[in-house]
N, C-alpha and C positions, 0 to 999 in steps of 0.2 A: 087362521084359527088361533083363538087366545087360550091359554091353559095356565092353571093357577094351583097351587098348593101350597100348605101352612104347616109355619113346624115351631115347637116350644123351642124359646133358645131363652140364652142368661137375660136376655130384654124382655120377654116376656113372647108374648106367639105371635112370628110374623106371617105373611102373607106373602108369596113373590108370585109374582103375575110374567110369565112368559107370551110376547104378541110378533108375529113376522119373524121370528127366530133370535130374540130379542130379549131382555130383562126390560120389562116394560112400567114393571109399579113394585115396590118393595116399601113395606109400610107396617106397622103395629097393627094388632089386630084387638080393639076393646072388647068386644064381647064376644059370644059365640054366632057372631056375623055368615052365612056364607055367601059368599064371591055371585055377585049374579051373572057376570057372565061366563063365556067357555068353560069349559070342561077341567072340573078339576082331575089331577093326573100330574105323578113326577114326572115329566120328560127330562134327560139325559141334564139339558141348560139349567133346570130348576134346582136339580138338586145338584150341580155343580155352583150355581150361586149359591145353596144355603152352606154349602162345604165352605166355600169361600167367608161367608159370614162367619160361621165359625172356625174358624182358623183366625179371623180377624179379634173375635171376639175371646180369645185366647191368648193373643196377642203374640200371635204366632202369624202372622199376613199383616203388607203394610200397602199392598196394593192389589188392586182388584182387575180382572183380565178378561170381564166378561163386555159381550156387546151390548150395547142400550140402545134403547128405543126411547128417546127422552121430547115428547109431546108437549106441547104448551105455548104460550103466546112466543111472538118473536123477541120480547124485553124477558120471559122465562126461560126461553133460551140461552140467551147470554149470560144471564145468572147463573144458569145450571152448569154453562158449560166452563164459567167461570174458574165456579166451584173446583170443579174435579182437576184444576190447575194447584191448588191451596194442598203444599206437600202434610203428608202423615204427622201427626204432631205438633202444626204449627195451627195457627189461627189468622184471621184474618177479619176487621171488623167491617160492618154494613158501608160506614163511610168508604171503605178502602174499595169493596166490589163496584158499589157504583161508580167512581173515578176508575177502575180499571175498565169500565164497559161502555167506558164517556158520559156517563150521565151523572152527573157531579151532585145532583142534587136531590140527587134519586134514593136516597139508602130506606126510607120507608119505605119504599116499594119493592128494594132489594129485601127487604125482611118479609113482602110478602109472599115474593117467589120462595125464600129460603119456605116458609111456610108450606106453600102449595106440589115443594119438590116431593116429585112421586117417587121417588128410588133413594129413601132413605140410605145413612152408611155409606154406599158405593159412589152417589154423591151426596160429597162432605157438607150438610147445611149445618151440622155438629159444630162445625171447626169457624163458624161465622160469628163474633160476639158484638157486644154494644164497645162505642168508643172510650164508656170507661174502663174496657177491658171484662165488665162485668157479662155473667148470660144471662141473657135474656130471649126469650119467645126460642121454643122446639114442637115442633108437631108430636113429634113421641113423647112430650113432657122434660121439665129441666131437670130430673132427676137420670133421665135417662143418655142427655146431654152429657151431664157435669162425669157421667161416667166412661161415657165414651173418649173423653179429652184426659181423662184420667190415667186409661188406659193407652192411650196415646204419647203419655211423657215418662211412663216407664222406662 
């Protein structure tokens, strides 16, 4: 059974999707959208990721301890799971992920896994920038990026 609930935070109102006892999607939420599938309802996982979120977003948490359910192609995989290697505060650019996942020549692609990553925060697609160091492309928008990395070198 999938189960989802949303809560206003300093980013604005997320969404976290709990699926198989899992954190399965964590994401912005732009309008007053709701969730078409499962049941919305806090369970116990839900509202210990949004605890975790903010604690993060406080900057008070530098690591997150929740299980994921992270779905997607087998090159989304790699990225994602790349991702969650790249320590709190550091960054790490497109070019650098693909040579980590062996595909050298791959980092447009890696920018569109970063894009398509469904668990926002918990994995770090924030902490991914362009090789001139510059940010570029966030699903949650750059403004929500440049804050998060902000937050980050406190």
């Amino acid at each position: 059974m999938e189960y989802w609930n949303t809560y206003k935070t300093k980013i604005g109102t997320l969404i976290i999707v709990e699926n198989e006892d899992r954190i399965s999607k964590i994401e912005t939420v732009k309008t007053n959208m709701e969730y078409s599938k499962g049941e919305k309802v806090e369970t116990r996982l839900i509202k210990k990721a949004y605890e975790q979120i903010t604690e993060y977003l406080e900057g008070k948490r530098k690591e997150f301890t929740l299980p994921l359910l992270i779905k997607g192609t087998t090159f989304q995989e790699k990225v994602w799971n790349e991702l969650l290697k790249i320590p709190y505060g550091e960054t790490k650019t497109y070019v650098e992920i693909a040579k980590k996942i062996g595909k050298e020549k791959a980092s447009r692609a890696v920018g569109g896994a970063c894009h398509n990553n469904p668990i926002m925060i918990v994995v770090p697609c924030h902490r991914v920038i362009g090789s001139n160091k510059k940010l570029v492309g966030y699903a949650g928008g750059l403004d929500i990026k440049e804050m998060l990395l902000k937050l980050e070198q406190k």
